[in-house]
C-alpha positions in Angstrom: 64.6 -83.8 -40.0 64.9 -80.0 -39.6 68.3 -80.7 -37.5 69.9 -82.8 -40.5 69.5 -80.1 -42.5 70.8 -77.8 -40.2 73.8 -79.6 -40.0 73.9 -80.2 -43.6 73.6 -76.3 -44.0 76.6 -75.8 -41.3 78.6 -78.2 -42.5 78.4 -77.1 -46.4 79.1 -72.7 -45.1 82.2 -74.3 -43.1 83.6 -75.7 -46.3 83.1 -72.6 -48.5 85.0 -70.5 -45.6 87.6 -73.1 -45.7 87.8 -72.7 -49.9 87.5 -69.0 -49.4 90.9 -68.8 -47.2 92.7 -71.8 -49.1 91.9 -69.6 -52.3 93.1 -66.3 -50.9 96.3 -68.2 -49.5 97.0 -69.1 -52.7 96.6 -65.6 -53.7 99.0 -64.0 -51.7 101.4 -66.9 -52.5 101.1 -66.0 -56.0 101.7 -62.0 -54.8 104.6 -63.0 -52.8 106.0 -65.3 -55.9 105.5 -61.7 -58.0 107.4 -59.5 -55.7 110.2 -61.2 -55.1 110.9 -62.5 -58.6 110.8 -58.7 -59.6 113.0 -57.9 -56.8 115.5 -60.9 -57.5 115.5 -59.9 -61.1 119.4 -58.5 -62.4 118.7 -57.5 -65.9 117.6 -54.1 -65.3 115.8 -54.3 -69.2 113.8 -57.4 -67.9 112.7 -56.3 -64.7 109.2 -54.3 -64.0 108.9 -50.4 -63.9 109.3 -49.3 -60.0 106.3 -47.1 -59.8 104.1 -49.4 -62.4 104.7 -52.4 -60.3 103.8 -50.3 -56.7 100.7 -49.3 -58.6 99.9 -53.1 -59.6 100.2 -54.2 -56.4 98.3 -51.5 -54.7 95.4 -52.3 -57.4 95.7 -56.2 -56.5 95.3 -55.4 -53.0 92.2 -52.9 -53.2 94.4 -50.3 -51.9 95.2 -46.4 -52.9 99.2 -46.1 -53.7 98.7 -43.6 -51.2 97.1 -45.9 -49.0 99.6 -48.7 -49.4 102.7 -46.1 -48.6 101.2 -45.1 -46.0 100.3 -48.9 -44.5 104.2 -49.6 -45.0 104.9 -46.4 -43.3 103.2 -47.4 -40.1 104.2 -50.9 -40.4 108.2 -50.2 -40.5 107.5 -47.8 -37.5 105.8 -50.3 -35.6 108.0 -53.1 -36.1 111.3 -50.7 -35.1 108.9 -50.6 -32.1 108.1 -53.5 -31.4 104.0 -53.1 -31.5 101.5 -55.4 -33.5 99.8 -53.8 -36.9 96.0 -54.3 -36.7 95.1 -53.7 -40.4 96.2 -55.9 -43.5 97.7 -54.7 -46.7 94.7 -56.1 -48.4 91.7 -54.6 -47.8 89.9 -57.1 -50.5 89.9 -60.0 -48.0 
């Protein structure tokens, strides 16, 4: 009996990680969608304020403006180098 509901138990935490990821996917979708919309954007009267929109976006990902500069900072010098980045821009998640 006690190892049915064990499994019960594992089986049910298993599903909420998976919902947990599968809703933070969709997240970052929705930030990606954002971004790039703002970037494609022509009209210059229609498109978000530069440093309102870095704020937003360091706000939506739990992160200091500061922080987040300093995050893309590293993460252009490591690319031009060729090394992995072990931190994420969110620090929500």
């Amino acid at each position: 009996m006690a190892s049915v509901v064990n499994t019960m138990e594992h089986g049910g935490q298993v599903g909420m990680v998976f919902e947990m990821y599968r809703g933070n996917a969709g997240f970052f979708r929705l930030m990606e969608e954002s971004i790039e919309s703002n970037l494609n954007e022509r009209d210059v009267g229609r498109r978000e304020n530069g440093g309102l929109f870095e704020m937003k976006v360091a706000l939506q990902l739990g992160r200091s403006l500061s922080g987040l500069k300093d995050l893309a900072a590293s993460s252009y010098s490591s690319s031009k180098k060729g090394e992995a980045i072990g931190e994420f821009a969110s620090k929500l998640f």
